[in-house]
C-alpha positions in Angstrom: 3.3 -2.6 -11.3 2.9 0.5 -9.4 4.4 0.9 -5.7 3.3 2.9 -2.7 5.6 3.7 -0.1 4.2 4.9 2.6 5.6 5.2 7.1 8.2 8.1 6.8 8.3 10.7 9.3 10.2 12.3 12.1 11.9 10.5 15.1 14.4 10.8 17.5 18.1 9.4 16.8 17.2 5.4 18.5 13.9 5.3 17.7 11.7 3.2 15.2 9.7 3.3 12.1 7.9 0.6 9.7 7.7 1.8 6.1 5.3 -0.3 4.0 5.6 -0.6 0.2 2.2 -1.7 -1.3 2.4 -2.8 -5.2 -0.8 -3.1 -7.1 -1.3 -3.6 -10.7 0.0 -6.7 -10.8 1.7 -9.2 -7.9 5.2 -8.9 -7.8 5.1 -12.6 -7.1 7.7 -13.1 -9.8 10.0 -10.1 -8.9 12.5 -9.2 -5.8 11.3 -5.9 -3.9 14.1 -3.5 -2.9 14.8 -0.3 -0.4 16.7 2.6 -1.5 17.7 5.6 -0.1 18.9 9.0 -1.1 20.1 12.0 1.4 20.5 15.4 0.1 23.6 16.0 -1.9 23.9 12.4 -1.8 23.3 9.8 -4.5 20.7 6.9 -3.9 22.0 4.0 -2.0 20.7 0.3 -1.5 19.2 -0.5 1.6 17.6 -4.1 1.7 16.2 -6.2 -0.7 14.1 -9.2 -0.9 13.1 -12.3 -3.5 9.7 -12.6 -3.2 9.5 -15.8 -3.8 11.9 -17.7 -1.2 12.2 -14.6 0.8 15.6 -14.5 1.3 17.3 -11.2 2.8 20.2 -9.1 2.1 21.4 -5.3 3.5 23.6 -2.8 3.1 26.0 -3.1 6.1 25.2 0.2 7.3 21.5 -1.1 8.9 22.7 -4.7 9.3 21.2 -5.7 12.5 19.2 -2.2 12.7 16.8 -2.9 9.5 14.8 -5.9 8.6 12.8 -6.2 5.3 9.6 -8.6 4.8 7.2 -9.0 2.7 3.2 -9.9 3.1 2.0 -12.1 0.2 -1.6 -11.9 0.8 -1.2 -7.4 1.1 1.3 -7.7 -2.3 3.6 -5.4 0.5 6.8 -5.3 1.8 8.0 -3.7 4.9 10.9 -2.1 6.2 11.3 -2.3 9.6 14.0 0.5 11.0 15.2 0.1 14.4 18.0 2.7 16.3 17.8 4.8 14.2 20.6 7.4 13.4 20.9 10.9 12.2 22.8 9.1 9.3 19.7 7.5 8.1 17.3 10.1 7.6 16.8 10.5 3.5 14.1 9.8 1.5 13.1 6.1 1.1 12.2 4.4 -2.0 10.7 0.6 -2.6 11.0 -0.7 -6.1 10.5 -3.7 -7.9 13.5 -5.7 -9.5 13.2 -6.6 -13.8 14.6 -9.9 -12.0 13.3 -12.6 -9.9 15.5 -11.6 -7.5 16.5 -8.0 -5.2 20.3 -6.8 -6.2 21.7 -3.9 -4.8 22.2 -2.4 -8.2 19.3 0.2 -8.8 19.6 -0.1 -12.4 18.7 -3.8 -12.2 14.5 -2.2 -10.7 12.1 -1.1 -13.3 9.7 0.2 -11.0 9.9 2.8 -8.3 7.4 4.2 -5.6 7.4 8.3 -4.9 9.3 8.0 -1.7 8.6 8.4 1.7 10.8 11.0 4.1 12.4 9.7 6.9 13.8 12.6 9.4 15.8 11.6 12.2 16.9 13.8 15.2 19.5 14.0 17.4 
C-alpha cells in the first residue's frame, strides 16, 4: 500500500490543522493506520493510531484532547485532526500502515510509511 500524507503547514501556537493520509494500492481495510512524528534532533514519536476496522482510538498523552484521528472508508483516508496547537508540536508528520490489524504505538510494528508532511507552529 502506498500512503500520502498531505495538510502540513504553518500556524500560529492555538490554531488548527487537518492532515489527511490517503492509501492507494490496496484498502487498508485489514490494517490499523497510525500518526508519527519526528522534531529535529528528536527521534520519531507516536501520535495516534486507529483499527480500521472497529475504529477504535488511542493517543499519545501529549495531544490527548488536542488531536483526533478518523478514518473515511469510502476515500481509503485517515485524518488527523490537530487542534491548540503548540510550539511543541511542530515536526514532520508521518501516516503509516500497521503489518497488524490493529494501530500500536510501536513504529516497528508499520510496514508502510507516507513522505511526511511539515507541520510549523508559531509562537
Amino acid at each position: 500500500v502506498q500512503l500520502q500524507a498531505s495538510g502540513g503547514g504553518l500556524v500560529q501556537a492555538g490554531g488548527s490543522l487537518r492532515l489527511s493520509c490517503a492509501a492507494s494500492g490496496r484498502t487498508v481495510s485489514n490494517n490499523g493506520v497510525g500518526w508519527f512524528r519526528q522534531a529535529p534532533g528528536k527521534e520519531r514519536e507516536f501520535v495516534a493510531g486507529i483499527n480500521w476496522r472497529g475504529g477504535s482510538t488511542h493517543y499519545a498523552d501529549s495531544v490527548k484532547g488536542r488531536f483526533t484521528i478518523s478514518r473515511d472508508i469510502a476515500k481509503n483516508t485517515v485524518y488527523l485532526q490537530m487542534n491548540s496547537l503548540k510550539p511543541e508540536d511542530a515536526a514532520v508528520y508521518y501516516c503509516a500502515a500497521s503489518r497488524r490489524p490493529y494501530a500500536s504505538a510501536r513504529s516497528a510494528d508499520f510496514g508502510s510509511w507516507g513522505q511526511g508532511t511539515l507541520v510549523t507552529v508559531s509562537s
